[in-house]
N, CA, C and O atoms as CSV, one atom per row, in Angstrom:
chain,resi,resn,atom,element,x,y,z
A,1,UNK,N,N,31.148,-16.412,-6.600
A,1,UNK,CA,C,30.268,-15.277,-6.720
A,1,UNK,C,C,29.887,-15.079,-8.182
A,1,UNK,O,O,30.836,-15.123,-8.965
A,2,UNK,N,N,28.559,-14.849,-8.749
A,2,UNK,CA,C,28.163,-14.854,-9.740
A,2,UNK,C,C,28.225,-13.468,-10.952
A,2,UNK,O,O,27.795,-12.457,-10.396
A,3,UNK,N,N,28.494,-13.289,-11.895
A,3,UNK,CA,C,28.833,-12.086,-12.292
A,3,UNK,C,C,27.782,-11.650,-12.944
A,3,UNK,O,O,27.033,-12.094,-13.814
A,4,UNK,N,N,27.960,-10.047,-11.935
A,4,UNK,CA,C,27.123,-8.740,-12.120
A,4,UNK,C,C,26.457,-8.819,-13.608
A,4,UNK,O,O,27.180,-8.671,-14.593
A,5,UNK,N,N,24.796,-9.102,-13.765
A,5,UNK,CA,C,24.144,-8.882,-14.648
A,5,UNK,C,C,22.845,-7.552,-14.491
A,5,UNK,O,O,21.901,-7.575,-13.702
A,6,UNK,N,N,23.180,-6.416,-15.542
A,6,UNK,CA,C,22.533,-5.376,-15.074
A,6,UNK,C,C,20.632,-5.851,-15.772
A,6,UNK,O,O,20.276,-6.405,-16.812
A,7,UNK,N,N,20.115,-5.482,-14.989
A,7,UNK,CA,C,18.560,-6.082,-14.713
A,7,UNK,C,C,17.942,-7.224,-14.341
A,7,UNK,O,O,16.839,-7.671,-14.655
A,8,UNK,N,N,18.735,-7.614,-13.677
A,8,UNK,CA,C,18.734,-9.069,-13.292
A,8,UNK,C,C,18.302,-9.264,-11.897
A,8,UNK,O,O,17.962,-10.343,-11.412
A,9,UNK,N,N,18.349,-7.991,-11.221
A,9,UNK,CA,C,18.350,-8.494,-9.501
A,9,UNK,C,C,16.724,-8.182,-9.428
A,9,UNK,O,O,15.847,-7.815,-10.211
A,10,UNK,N,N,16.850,-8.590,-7.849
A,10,UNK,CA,C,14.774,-8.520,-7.878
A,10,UNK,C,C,14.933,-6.849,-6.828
A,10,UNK,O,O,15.644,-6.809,-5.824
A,11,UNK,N,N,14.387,-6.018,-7.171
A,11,UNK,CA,C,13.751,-4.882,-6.940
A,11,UNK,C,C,12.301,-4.578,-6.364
A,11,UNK,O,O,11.606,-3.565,-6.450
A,12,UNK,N,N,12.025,-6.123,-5.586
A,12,UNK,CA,C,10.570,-5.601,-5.675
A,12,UNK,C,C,10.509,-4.832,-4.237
A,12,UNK,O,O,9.720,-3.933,-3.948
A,13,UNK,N,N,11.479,-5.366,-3.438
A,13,UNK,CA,C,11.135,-4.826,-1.845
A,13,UNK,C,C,12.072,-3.256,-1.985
A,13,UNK,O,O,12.278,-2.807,-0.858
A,14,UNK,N,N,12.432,-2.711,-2.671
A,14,UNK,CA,C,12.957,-1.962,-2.755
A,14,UNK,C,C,11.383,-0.601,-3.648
A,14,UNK,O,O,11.084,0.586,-3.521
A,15,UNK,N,N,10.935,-1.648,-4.361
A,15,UNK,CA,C,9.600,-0.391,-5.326
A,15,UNK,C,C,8.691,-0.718,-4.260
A,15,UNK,O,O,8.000,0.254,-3.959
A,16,UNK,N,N,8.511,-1.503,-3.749
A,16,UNK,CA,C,7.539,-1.322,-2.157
A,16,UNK,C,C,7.599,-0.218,-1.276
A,16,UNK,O,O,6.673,0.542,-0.991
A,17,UNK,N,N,9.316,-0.183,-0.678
A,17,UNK,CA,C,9.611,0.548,0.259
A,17,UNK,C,C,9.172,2.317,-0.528
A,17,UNK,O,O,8.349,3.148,-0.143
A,18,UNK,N,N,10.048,2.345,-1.620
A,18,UNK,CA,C,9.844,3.719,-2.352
A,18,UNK,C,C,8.044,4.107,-2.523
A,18,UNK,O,O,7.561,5.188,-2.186
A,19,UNK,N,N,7.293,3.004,-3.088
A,19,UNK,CA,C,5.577,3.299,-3.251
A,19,UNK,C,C,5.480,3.483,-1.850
A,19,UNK,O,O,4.416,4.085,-1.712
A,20,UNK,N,N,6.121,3.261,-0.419
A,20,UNK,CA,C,5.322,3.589,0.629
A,20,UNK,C,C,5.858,4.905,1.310
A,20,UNK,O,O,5.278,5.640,2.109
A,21,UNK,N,N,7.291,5.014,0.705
A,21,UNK,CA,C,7.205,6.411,1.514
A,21,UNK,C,C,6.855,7.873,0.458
A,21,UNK,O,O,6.692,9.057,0.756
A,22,UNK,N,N,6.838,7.221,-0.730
A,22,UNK,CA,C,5.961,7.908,-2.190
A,22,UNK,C,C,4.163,8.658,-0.811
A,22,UNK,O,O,3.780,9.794,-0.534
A,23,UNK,N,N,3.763,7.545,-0.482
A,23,UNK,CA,C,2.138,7.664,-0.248
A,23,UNK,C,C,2.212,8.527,1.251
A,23,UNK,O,O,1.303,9.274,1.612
A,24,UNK,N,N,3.455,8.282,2.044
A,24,UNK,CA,C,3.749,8.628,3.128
A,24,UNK,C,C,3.834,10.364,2.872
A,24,UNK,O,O,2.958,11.035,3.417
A,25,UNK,N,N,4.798,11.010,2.115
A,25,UNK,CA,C,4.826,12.007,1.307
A,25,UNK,C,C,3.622,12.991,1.152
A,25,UNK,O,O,3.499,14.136,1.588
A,26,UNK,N,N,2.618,12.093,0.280
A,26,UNK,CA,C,1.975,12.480,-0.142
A,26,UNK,C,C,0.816,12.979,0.754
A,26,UNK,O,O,0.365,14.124,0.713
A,27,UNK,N,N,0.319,11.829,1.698
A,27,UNK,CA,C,0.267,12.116,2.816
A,27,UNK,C,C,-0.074,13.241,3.405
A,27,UNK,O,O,-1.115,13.895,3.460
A,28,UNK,N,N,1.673,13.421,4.114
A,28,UNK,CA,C,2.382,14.041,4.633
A,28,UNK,C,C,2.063,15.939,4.127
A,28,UNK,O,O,1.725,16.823,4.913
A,29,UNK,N,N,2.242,16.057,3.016
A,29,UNK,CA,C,1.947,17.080,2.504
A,29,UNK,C,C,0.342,17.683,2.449
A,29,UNK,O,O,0.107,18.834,2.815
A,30,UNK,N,N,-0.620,16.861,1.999
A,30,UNK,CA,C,-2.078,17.675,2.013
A,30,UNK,C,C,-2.378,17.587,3.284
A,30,UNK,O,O,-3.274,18.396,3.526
A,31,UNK,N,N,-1.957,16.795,4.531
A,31,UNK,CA,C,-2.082,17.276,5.884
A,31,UNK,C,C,-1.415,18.231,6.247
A,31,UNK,O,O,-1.915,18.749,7.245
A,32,UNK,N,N,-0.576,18.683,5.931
A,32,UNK,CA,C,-0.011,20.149,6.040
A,32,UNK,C,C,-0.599,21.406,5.176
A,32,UNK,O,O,-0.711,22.601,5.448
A,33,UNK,N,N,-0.848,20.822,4.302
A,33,UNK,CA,C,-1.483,22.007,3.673
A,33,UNK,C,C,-3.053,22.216,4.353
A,33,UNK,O,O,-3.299,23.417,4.468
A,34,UNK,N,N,-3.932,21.519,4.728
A,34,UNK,CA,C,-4.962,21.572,5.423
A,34,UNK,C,C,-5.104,21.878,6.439
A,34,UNK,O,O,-6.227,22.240,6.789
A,35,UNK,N,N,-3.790,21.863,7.558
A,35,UNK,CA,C,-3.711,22.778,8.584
A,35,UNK,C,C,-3.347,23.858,8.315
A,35,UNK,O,O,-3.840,24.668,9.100
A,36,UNK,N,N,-2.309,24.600,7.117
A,36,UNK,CA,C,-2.251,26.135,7.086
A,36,UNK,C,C,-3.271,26.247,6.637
A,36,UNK,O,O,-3.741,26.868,7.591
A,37,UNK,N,N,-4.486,26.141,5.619
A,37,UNK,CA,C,-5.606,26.518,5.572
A,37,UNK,C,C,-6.563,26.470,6.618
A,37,UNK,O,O,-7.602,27.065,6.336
A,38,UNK,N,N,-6.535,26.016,7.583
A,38,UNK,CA,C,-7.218,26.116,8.891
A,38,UNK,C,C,-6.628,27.644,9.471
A,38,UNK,O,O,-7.194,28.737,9.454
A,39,UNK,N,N,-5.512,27.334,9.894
A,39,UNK,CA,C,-4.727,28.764,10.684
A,39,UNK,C,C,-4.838,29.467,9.809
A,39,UNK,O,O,-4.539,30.381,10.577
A,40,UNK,N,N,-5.038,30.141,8.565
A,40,UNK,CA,C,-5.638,30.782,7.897
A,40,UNK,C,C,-7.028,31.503,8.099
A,40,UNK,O,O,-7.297,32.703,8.151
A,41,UNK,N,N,-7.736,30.499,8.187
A,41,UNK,CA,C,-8.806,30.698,8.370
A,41,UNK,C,C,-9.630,31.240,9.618
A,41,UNK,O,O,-10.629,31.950,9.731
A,42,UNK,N,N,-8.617,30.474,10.671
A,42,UNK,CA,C,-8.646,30.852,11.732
A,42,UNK,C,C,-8.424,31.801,12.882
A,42,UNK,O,O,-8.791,31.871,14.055
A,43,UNK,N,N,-7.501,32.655,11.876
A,43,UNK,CA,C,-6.917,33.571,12.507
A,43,UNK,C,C,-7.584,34.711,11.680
A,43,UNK,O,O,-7.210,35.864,11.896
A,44,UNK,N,N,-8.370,34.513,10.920
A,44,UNK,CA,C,-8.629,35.627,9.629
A,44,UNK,C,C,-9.753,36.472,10.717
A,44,UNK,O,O,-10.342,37.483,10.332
């Protein structure tokens, strides 16, 4: 077994997974905010 070198490993499927649930999030949030501004609006 090869010894632990810090910056050495590959990270890329790992900054993939994080950028997609980053966009998922993001998402996630102005579709929510665009439905309470509807029921807002809607109920006004």
């Amino acid at each position: 077994m090869a010894d632990y070198q810090p910056g050495k490993m590959d990270i890329r499927v790992q900054e993939k997974t994080f950028a997609g649930f980053v966009r998922f999030v993001t998402y996630a949030v102005v579709a929510i905010v665009i439905f309470l501004v509807f029921l807002a609006l809607a109920n006004g």
